[in-house]
N, C-alpha and C positions, 0 to 999 in steps of 0.2 A: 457612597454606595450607589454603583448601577445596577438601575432594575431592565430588565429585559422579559420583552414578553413575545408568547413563541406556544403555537398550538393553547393556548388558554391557558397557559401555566407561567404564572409569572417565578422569575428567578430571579435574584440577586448575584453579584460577585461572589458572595460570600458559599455558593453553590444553591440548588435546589430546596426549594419547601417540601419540609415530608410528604404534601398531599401532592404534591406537584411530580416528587416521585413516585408516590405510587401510582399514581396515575399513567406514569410514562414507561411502569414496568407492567401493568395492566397490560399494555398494546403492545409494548416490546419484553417480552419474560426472557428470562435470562435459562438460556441452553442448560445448565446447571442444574435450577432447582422444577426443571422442566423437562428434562431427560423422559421419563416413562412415557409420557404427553408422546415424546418426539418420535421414541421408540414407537408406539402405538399406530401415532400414523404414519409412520415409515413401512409398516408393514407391506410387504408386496412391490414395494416402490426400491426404482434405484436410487442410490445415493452418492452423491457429487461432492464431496466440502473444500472449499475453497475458502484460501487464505490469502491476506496481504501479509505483505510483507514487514515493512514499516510501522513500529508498534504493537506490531501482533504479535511477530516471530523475532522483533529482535525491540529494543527501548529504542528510541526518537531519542536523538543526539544531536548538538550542534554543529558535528565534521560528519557530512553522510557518509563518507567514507569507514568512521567507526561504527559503524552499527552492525555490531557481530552479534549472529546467530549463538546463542549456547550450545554445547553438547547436548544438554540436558533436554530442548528443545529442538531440537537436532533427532534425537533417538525420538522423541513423542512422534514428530512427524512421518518418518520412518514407517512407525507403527501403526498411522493412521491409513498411511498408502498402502501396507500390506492387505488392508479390510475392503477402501474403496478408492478409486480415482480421485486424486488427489492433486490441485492446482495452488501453484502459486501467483498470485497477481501482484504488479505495482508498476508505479508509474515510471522506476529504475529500467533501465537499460536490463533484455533476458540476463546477457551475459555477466552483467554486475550482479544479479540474484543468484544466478548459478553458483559463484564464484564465492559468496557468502554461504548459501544453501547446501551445496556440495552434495545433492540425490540425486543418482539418475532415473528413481523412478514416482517423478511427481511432473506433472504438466507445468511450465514455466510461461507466463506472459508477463510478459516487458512491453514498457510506455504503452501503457496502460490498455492493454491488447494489442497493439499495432504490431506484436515479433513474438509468437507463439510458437512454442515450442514442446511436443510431447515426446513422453519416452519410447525408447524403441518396442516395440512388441514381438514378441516370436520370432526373432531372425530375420522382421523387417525393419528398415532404416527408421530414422527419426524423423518425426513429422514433422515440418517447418509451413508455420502461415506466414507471410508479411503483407500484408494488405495495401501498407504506405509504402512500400518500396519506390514508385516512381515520386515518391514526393522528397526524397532525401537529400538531392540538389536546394530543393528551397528550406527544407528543415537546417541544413547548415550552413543556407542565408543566414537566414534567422538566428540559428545559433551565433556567427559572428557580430551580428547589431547588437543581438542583447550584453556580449565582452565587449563590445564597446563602449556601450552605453552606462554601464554598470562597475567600466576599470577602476574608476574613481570612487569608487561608494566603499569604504572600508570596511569587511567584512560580507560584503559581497559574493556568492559564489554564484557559477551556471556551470551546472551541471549536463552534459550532454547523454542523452539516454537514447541514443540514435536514431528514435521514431516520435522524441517529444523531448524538453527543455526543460527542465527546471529552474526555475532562478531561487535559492535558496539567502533568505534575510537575518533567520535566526539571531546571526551574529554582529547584525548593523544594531548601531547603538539607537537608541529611539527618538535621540534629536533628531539624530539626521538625515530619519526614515520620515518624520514629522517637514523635516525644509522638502524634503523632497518632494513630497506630496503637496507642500502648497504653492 
């Protein structure tokens, strides 16, 4: 059993100590069983909600490529953009969340704000930020050292999200995540 300790609350493998959780919902309460709370002091105030992508809106999979949006979570989203401004963030290429997400009317940031994207408004165009644009000669330096570096490592992926890299391991086995490292 590893024990890990972190803001004074010690944890095990085995997950959290009840006191350890409540303690950690004390500070972090959950939107849920805190809703009126939120309502309350939202009053008067605008409201922003913003979503990842990854885990939020769709399960954490070992092919990033499968991680499909539901329907079902598909129409919530819908619903919430009807109410307020509504973004979506992740580290994924805009394009590739678009392309899962399929709304045009939810704000999109891809690697990880660097290609922002909102919806069109009133008969005006679509907004586009890129910030890192002049950097994308050296991001696809980059991207090619790391498929190189990485060809060999079975189960390997790099993912190219055009304003940042991911190198995804999920699927390397843990020996030889272990040689590698040492």
């Amino acid at each position: 059993m590893t024990r890990v300790k972190n803001d004074d609350c010690d944890a095990t493998t085995n997950g959290l100590s009840d006191e350890c959780y409540k303690s950690w919902m004390m500070e972090h309460p959950s939107a849920i069983t805190s809703f009126d709370q939120m309502v309350s002091k939202a009053k008067g105030k605008s409201i922003v909600v913003f979503l990842d992508y990854d885990g939020t809106l769709s399960p954490i999979v070992d092919d990033p490529d499968l991680a499909f949006m539901s329907d079902e979570m598909r129409s919530a989203v819908r619903e919430i953009a009807k109410n307020f401004p509504t973004a979506i963030i992740s580290g994924r290429s805009r394009e590739k969340v678009y392309e899962f997400v399929q709304l045009t009317e939810v704000y999109y940031a891809g690697s990880h704000g660097m290609d922002i994207m909102g919806p069109p408004h009133q008969g005006h165009e679509v907004i586009l930020f890129q910030p890192a644009k002049d950097f994308l000669p050296a991001i696809q330096k980059i991207s090619n050292v790391l498929e190189e570096k990485t060809q060999k490592i079975e189960g390997a992926l790099i993912e190219d999200n055009r304003f940042c890299i991911s190198v995804h391991f999920r699927r390397v086995h843990e020996k030889v995540i272990k040689l590698q490292s040492s």
